[in-house]
N, C-alpha and C positions, 0 to 999 in steps of 0.2 A: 509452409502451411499458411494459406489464406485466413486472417479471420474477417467474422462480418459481425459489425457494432448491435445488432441486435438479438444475435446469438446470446454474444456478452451481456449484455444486459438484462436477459432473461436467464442469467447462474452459468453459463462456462465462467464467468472471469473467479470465481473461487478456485481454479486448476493455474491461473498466471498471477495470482497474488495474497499474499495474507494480509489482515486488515484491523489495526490497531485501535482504539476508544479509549484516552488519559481522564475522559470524564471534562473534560475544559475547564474553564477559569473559574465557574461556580464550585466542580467538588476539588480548589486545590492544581488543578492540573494546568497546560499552558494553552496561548491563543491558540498553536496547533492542535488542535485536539485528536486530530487523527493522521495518523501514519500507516503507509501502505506498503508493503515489501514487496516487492515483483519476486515472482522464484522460476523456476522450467534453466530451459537451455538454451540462455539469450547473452550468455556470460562472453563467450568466442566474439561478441560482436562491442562487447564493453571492459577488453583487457581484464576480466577476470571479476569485474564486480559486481556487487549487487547494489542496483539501484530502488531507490525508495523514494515517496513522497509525502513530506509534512504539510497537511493543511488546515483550515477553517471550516467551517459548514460550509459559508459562501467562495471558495476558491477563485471565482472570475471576480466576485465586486471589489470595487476600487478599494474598500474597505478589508478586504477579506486577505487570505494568505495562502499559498501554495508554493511550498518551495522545495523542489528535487533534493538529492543528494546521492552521494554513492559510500559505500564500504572498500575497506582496503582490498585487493585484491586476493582471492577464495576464501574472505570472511562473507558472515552474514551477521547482518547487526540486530536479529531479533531468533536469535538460535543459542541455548545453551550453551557446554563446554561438549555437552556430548552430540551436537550437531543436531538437536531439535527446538522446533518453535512448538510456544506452549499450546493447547487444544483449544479449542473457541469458547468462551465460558472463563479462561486461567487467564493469571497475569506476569507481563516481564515487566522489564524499565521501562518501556514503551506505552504499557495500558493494559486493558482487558482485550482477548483475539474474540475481533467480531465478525459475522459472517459480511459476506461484502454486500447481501441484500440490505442490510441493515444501516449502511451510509448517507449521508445526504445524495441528493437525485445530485447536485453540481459535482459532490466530492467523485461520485458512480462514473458521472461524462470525461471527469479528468485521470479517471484513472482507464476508462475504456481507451481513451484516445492514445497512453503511453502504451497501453499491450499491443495495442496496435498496433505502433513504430515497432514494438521492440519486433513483434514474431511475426510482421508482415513484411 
């Protein structure tokens, strides 16, 4: 499946990831303030994991943070015991699920560019 970056960016990328808010350093929470879970059927190409990305508002500036991660293989690190991640509005250990319009425009470009590797 082809995608194209301005599909994504106009709401498919809610179907390739769910999209975390800790509130950042003001209410309590850390400099990443947001965390992104990729989900779909991109596991066959990452031995089994789920990959994720913690960042800042700013993720490109020299100042700002973005940094990958993965889960152990056929976990997922923001799903229950019963294999659900909470509805958009609830909270885990991660934050509140926000929808993915609702992200910084930088946080939006770095996460289009990883769905991209993964399903293109």
């Amino acid at each position: 499946m082809k995608l194209q970056r301005s599909k994504l960016m106009r709401g498919q990328a809610e179907k390739f990831c769910r999209c975390y808010d800790n509130g950042g350093m003001d209410e309590g929470g850390s400099f990443d303030q947001y965390t992104v879970c990729y989900t779909g059927r991109y596991r066959h190409k990452t031995e089994r994991c789920q990959w994720y990305v913690g960042m800042s508002t700013y993720p490109f500036h020299p100042q700002g943070f973005g940094q990958h991660g993965e889960s152990k293989p056929c976990e997922s690190i923001d799903t229950n015991k019963s294999g659900f991640a909470p509805a958009i509005g609830r909270k885990n250990h991660l934050g509140t699920r926000i929808p993915f319009k609702t992200l910084p425009e930088d946080c939006k470009k770095l996460v289009v560019r990883d769905i991209i590797d993964l399903w293109s």
